[in-house]
C-alpha positions in Angstrom: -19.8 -36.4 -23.1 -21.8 -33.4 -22.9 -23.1 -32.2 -19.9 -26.4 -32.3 -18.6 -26.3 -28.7 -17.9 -24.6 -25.7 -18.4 -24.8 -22.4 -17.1 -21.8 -19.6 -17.4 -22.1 -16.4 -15.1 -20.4 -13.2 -15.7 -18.7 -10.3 -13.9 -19.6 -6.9 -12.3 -18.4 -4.0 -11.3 -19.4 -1.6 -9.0 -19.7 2.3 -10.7 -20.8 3.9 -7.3 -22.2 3.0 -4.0 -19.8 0.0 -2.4 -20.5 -0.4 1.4 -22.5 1.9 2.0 -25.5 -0.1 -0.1 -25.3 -3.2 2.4 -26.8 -0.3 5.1 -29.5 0.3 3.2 -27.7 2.8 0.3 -27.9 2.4 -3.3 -25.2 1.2 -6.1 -25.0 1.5 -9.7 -23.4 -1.8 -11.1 -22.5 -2.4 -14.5 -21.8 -5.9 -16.1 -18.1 -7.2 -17.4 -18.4 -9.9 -19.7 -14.6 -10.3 -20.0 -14.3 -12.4 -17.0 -17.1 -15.9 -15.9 -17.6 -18.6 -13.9 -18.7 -21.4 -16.2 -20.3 -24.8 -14.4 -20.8 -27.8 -16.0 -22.8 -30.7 -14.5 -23.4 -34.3 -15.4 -26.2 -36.4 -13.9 -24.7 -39.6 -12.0 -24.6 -41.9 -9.0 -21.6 -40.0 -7.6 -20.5 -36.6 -6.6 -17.4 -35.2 -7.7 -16.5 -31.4 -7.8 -13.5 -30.1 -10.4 -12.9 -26.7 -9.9 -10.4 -25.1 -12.4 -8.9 -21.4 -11.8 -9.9 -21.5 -7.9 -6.4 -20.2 -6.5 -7.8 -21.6 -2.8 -9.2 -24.4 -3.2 -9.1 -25.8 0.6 -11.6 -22.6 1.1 -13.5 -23.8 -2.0 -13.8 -27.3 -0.2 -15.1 -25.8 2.2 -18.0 -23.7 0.1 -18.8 -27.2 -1.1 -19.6 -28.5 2.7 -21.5 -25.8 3.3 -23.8 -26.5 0.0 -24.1 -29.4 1.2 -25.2 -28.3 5.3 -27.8 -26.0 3.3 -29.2 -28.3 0.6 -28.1 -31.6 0.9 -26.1 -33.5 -0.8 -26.1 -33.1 -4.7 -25.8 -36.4 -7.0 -24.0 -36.1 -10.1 -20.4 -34.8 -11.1 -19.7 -30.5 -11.3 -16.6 -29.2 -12.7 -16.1 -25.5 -12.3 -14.3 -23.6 -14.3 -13.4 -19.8 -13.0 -11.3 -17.1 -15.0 -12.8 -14.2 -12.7 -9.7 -13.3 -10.2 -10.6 -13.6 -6.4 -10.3 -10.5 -4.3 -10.2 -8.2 -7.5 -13.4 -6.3 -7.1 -15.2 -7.6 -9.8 -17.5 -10.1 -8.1 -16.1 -13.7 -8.6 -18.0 -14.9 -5.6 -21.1 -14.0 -6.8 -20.4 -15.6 -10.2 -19.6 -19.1 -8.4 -22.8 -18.5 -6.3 -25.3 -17.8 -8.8 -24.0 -20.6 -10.7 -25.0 -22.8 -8.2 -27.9 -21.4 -7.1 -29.2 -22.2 -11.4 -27.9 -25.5 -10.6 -30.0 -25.8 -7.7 -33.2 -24.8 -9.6 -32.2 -27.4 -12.5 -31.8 -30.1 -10.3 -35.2 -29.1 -8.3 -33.8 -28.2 -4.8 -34.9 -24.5 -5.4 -37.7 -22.8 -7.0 -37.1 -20.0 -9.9 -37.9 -17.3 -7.2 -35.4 -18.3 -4.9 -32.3 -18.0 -7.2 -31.6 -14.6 -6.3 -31.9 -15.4 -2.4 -30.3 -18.6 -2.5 -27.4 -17.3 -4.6 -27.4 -14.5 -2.0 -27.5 -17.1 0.8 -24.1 -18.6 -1.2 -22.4 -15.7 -1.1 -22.3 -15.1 2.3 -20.1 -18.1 3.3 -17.1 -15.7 1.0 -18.4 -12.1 2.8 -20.3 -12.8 5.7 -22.3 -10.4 4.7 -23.8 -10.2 1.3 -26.1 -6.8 0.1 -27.1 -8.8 -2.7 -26.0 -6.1 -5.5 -23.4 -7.8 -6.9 -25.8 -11.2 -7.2 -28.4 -9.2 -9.1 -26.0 -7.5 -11.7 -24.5 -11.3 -12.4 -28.2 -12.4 -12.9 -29.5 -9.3 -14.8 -26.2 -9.2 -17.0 -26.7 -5.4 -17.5 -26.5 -2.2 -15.9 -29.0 -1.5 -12.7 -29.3 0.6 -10.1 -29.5 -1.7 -6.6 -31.3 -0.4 -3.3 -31.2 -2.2 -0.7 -33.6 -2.1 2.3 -35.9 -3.1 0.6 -34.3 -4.9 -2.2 -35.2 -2.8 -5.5 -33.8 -2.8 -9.3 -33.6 -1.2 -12.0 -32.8 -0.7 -15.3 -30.3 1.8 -16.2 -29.2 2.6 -19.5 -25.6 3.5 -19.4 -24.8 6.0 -22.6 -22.6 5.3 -25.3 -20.1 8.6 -25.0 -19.2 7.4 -21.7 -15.8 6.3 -21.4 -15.1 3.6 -18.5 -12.0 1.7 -18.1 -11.3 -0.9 -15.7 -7.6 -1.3 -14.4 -6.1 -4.1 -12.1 -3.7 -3.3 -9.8 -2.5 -6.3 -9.3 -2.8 -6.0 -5.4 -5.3 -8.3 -4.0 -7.4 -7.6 -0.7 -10.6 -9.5 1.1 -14.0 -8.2 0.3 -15.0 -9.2 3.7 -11.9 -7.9 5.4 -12.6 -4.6 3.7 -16.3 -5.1 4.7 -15.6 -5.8 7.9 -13.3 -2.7 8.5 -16.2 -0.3 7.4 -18.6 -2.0 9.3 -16.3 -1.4 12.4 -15.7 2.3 11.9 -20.0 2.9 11.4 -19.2 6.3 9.4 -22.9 7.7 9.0 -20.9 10.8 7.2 -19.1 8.5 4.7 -22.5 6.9 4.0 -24.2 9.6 3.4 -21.4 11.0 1.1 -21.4 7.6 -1.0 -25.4 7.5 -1.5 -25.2 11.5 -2.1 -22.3 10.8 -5.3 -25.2 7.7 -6.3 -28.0 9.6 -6.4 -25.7 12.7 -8.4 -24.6 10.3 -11.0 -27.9 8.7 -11.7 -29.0 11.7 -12.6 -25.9 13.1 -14.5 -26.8 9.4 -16.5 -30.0 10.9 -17.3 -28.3 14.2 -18.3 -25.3 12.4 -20.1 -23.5 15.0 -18.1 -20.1 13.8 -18.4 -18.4 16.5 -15.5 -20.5 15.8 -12.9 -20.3 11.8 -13.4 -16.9 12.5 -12.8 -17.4 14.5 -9.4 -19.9 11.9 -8.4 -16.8 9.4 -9.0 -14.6 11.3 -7.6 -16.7 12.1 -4.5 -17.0 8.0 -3.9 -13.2 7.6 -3.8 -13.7 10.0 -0.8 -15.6 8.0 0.9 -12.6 4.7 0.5 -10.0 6.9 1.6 -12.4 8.4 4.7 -13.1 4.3 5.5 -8.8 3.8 5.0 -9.5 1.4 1.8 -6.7 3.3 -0.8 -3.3 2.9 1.1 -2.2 -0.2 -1.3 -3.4 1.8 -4.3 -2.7 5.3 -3.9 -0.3 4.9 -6.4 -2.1 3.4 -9.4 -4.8 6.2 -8.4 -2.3 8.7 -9.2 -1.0 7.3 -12.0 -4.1 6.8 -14.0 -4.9 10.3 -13.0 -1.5 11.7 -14.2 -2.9 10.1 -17.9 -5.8 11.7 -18.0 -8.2 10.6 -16.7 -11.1 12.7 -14.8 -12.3 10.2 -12.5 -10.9 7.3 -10.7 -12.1 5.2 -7.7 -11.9 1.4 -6.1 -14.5 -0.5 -7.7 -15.6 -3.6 -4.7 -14.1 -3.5 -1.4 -11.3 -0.9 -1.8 -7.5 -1.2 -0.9 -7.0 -3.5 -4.3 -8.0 -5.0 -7.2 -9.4 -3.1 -9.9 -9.7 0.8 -10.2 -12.3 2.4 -12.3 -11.7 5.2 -14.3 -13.6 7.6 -16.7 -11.6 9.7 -19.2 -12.4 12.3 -22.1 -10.0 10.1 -24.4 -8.2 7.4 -23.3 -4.6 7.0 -24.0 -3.7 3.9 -26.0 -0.5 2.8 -23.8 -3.7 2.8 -21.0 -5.8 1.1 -23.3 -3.9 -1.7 -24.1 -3.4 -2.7 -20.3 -7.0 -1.6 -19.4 -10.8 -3.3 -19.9 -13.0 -0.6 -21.6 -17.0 -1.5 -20.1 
């Protein structure tokens, strides 16, 4: 039977400005179509949630109860089908929430100017505390630059020549745990180094200044290991360096997940195990 409704969100990732951006920083976030959240929903008497690719699904029970303390119940029967991996970095929480924050509108609960809000208001049951840049990038579906405090975006128009590769770890590690740790330590210095390498590579973007994209890369991995976020991937940093490439840094919370990297020529042994963007 087909469904009712349909609505598939995609993946992010962060080029520069994690953590600092929920004080009131900037970020420059880029879309990644490789991985989605896809929800399906049929109109009935009942109300039945399928979730397929959830690897935690008594915390996904959970998310449902709270949809339900914030909008009532929902009639009808949702399956959810997720390919984005949890705690990688690249924003699965925010593809589940803007998901059903469209469902929300479609089924009249929400208006279309609330989508952004209430999807923001979903994410926070995953990271207690949600800037909001990752759940405009999954609506957008292209590059922007976030600011937060006030909420502001923008287009950005990311050049051709420039070579980003996404790599996975395969070390996982909570957003909100890594959230929480930065929150804790309150590093003005580290902030300010973050928005600094931000504001540096928007305009290096403008310039399609390749070297000093790279510093400004390089200058936000910095600020992970200042906030203790690269002790489980150290390694993997090193390694992609020893490749090639000229930049590499956490994309998301830090301390796992994926890395992203920027290289003059990629190698193909690194291309075949990597996600060009």
């Amino acid at each position: 039977m087909k469904p009712n409704f349909t609505v598939k969100s995609y993946a992010k990732a962060i080029l520069v400005g994690e953590h600092a951006v929920i004080r009131g920083g900037k970020a420059i976030i880029l879309p990644v179509n490789k991985f989605w959240t896809e929800l399906n929903y049929n109109n009935s008497n009942t109300n039945k949630w399928y979730i397929f690719g959830s690897n935690n699904l008594p915390k996904f029970n959970s998310f449902v109860d709270f949809i339900k303390a914030q909008y009532g119940e929902i009639k009808g029967d949702i399956t959810i089908k997720i390919n984005c991996p949890p705690e990688s970095g690249l924003g699965s929480s925010a593809t589940i929430a803007v998901c059903i924050a469209k469902l929300l509108f479609f089924i009249n609960k929400i208006t279309s100017n609330e989508i952004y809000e209430s999807a923001r208001l979903l994410e926070n049951f995953f990271h207690g505390n949600s800037s909001g840049a990752d759940i405009a990038c999954v609506i957008q579906t292209s590059p922007i630059i976030f600011s937060n405090n006030p909420t502001k975006i923008e287009a950005i128009n990311i050049p051709n020549k420039l070579n980003l590769l996404l790599w996975d770890t395969n070390k996982r590690f909570s957003t909100k745990e890594a959230i929480n740790k930065v929150t804790v330590q309150n590093d003005a210095e580290s902030d300010k180094l973050m928005t600094d390498a931000v504001d540096a590579i928007i305009n290096a973007i403008k310039q399609q200044n390749i070297k000093q994209i790279a510093n400004g890369m390089n200058q936000a991995c910095k600020c992970f290991k200042n906030w203790d976020l690269l002790q489980n991937i150290e390694q993997d940093i090193l390694y992609l360096t020893n490749k090639g490439a000229i930049a590499v840094k956490p994309t998301g919370g830090g301390n796992g997940g994926h890395l992203i990297s920027l290289w003059n020529q990629t190698p193909d042994e690194i291309l075949a195990q990597g996600i060009l963007i």
